[in-house]
N, C-alpha and C positions, 0 to 999 in steps of 0.2 A: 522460401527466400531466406536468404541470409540473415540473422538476428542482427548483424552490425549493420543491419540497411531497413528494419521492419518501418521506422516511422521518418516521414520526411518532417527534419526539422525547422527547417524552413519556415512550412507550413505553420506549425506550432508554433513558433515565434509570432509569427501574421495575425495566428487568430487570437493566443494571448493579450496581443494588444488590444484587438479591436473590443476583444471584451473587455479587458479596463478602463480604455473610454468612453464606452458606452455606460460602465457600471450600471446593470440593469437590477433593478429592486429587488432583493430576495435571492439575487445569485450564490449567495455565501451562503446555504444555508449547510450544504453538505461540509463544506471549508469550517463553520464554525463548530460545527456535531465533532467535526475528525480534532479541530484545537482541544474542547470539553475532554476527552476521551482520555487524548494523551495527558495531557494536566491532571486528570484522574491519576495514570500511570504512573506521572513525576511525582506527585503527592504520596506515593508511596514508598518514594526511596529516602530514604533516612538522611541526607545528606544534601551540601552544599555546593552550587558550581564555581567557578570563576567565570569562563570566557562561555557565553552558549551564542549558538549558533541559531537563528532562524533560516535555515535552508527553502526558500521556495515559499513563504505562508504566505499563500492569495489572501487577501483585504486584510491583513496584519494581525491575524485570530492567534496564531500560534507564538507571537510577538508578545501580545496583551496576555497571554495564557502565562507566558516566561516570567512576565513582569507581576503578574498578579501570584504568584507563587511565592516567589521571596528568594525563589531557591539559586537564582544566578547574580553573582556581582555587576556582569557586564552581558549584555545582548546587544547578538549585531546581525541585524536584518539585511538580507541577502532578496533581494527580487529577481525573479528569473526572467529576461532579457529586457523586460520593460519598467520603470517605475509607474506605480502603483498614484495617478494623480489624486486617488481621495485619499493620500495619504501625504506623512513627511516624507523627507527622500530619504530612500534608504541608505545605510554605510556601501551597499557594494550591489550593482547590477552582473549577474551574471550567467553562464550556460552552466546548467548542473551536470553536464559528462565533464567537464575540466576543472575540475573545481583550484581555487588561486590560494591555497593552504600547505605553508610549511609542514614538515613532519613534527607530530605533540604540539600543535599551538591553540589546542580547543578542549576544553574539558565537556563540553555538551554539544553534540548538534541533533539537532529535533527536523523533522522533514514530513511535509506534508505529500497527499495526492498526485504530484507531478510527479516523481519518481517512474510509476509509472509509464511512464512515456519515453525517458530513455534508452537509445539502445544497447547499450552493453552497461545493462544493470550491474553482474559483477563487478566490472573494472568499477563502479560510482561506489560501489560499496567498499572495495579496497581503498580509493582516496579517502572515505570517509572512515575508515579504522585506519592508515596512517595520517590524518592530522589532528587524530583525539592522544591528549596526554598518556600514559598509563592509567586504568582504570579509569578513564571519559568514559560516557556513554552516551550511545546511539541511539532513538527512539525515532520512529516513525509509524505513518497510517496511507496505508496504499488500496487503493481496489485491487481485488485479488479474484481469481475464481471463480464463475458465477454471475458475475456485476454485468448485469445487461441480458441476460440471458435471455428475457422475452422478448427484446428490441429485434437483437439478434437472431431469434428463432425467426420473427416475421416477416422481417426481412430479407431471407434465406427464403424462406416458403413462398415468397411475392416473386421473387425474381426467377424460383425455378418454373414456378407458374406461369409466368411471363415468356421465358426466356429458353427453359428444358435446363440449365446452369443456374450455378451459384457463384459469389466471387463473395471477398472479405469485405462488407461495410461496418461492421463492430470489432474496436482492435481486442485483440487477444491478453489475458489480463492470469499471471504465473497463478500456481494453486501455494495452497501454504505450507505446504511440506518443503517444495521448491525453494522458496523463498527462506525457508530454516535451514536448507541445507546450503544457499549460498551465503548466509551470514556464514556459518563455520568456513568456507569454503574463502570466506573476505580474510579469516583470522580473527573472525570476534569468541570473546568467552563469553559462557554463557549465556549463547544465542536461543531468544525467546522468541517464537510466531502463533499468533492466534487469530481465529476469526470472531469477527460478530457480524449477523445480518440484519443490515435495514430497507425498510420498504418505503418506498415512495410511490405515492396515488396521484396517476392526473386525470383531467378529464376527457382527451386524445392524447393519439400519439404526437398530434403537433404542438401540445404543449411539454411532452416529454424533451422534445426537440430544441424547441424553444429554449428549453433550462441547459442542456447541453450547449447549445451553441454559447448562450450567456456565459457559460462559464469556461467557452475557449476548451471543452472538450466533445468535440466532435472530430469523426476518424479523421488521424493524419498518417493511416497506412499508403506504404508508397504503392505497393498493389492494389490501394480501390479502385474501383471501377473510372476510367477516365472520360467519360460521358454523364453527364448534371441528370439528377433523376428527377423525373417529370411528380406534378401534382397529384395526376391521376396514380401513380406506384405508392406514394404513400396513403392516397385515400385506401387503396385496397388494402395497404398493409397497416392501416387503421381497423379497416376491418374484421381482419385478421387476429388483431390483439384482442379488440371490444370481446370478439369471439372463443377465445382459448386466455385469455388474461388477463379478466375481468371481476372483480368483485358482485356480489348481489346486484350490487346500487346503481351499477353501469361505468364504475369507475375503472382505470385499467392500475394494474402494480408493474414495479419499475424496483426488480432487486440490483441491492447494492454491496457486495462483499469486502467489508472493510478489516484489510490484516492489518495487523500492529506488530512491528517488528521490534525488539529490543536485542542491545549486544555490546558488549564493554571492552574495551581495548586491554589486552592482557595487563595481569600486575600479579605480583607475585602472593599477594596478599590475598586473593582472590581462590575461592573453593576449589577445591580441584576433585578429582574422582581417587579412589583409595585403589592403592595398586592389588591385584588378582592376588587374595591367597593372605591377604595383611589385616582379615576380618579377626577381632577378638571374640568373636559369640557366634554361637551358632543358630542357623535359621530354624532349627526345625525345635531347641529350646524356645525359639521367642514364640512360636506358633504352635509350640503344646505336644509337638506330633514328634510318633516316633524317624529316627534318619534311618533309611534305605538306600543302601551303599547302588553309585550306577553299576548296574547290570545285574540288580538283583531284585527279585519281584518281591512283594509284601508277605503274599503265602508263604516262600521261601524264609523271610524275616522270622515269622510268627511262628514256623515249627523249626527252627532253628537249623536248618541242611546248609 
């Protein structure tokens, strides 16, 4: 399917709400891990914002993260189509494929988990290097690669079982090279992507489920399956998991691939790569070794021919 059509948004809007009104105990916990992380991140850059951006931080982690840093004058909290009732109201409700941003009017935008669920991540990426000033910068923490994989695997295995077919119930989540090569691809300098993995333990898959719906992330692929899947499909693909996904204890794991993107709106001030051939030293002084010109072998070197 087409990448401009993979998620109905619609949908995503619907269930973002319902899980904010519901606020169910313990749902932030992934939201809060991904604010710690980045705030680790900002804590390392030397320097001060003006305007930052909270793009999208479900129960206001990446907001309080901004605030407890020191490092922005002004932050302005953006909720994505709904406000957040356990919170104040935010400066700005809105869809993150359109973002409501002049060109240069943001020295920071920080963005959380939702990202991925957009569909045309590059085009979100290019709004978001045109309304960072010169040398703003970009940080984010997105599921990447990986994330779900045993949900996915059992689910797949239940329904060929079932069925002799498979169709998409877990959405599809970029690897991190991808995702470094669409920062350079938006115009950010010195685009950073990395992973880390975290595990999470439940004690069925319907508590895995549980936390997923809580938190307004359960598939919004416009090609899932259009018929409600029955109790007995996931008791079997409970089964399934306890069986191949399982720790000693009887608990099941639930990986989670969390990239961190970083990438800074050009400036001229900014590091650049040295032009081919402008090196003052040479490599094979700094590393001891004799230089052997291309197309010439060592032996040939060493008896002089």
């Amino acid at each position: 399917m087409d990448q401009a059509n993979l998620f109905e948004r619609n949908l995503l809007k619907q269930r973002a709400k319902r899980a904010l009104e519901r606020q169910t105990a313990g749902m932030d916990f992934l939201f809060k891990a991904i604010a710690d992380d980045l705030g680790v991140r900002l804590s390392a850059i030397q320097r001060e914002f003006g305007f930052a951006l909270d793009l999208g931080g479900h129960a206001g982690h990446i907001s309080a993260m901004l605030r407890a840093s020191g490092k922005a004058d002004t932050i302005i909290r953006a909720d994505l189509f709904h406000s957040d009732p356990a919170l104040p109201p935010p400066d700005l409700v809105l869809d993150d494929e359109f973002l409501p941003f002049g060109p240069g009017t943001l020295d920071l935008i920080v963005a959380g988990p939702a990202l991925c669920f957009v569909n045309d991540l590059p085009g979100v990426l290019m709004q978001i290097r045109k309304a960072l000033r010169p040398d703003g910068l970009f940080l984010a923490s997105i599921p990447g690669s990986g994330t779900l994989q045993e949900l996915r695997d059992v689910l797949l295995r239940t329904e060929i079982e079932r069925t002799g077919g498979g169709s998409p119930r877990v959405s599809p989540f970029a690897d991190t090279r991808d995702l470094g090569a669409l920062l350079q691809r938006a115009g950010f300098a010195l685009p950073v992507a990395d992973v880390d993995l975290l595990t999470v333990r439940y004690d069925t898959i319907f508590n895995l489920m549980a936390d997923l719906r809580a938190m307004g992330a359960t598939s919004v692929l416009r090609e899932r399956p259009a018929n409600p899947v029955s109790k007995d499909f996931f008791i079997r693909a409970g089964e399934l998991y306890a069986l191949t996904h399982a720790d000693p204890d009887g608990r099941i794991r639930a990986t989670i691939s969390v990239v961190s993107l970083s990438g800074w709106a050009p400036h001229e001030s900014q590091q650049k790569p040295l032009r081919p051939g402008s090196a003052k030293s040479r490599l094979a002084d700094a590393l001891g070794a004799k230089e052997v010109k291309l197309g010439e072998t060592r032996s040939e070197k060493s008896s002089g021919r």
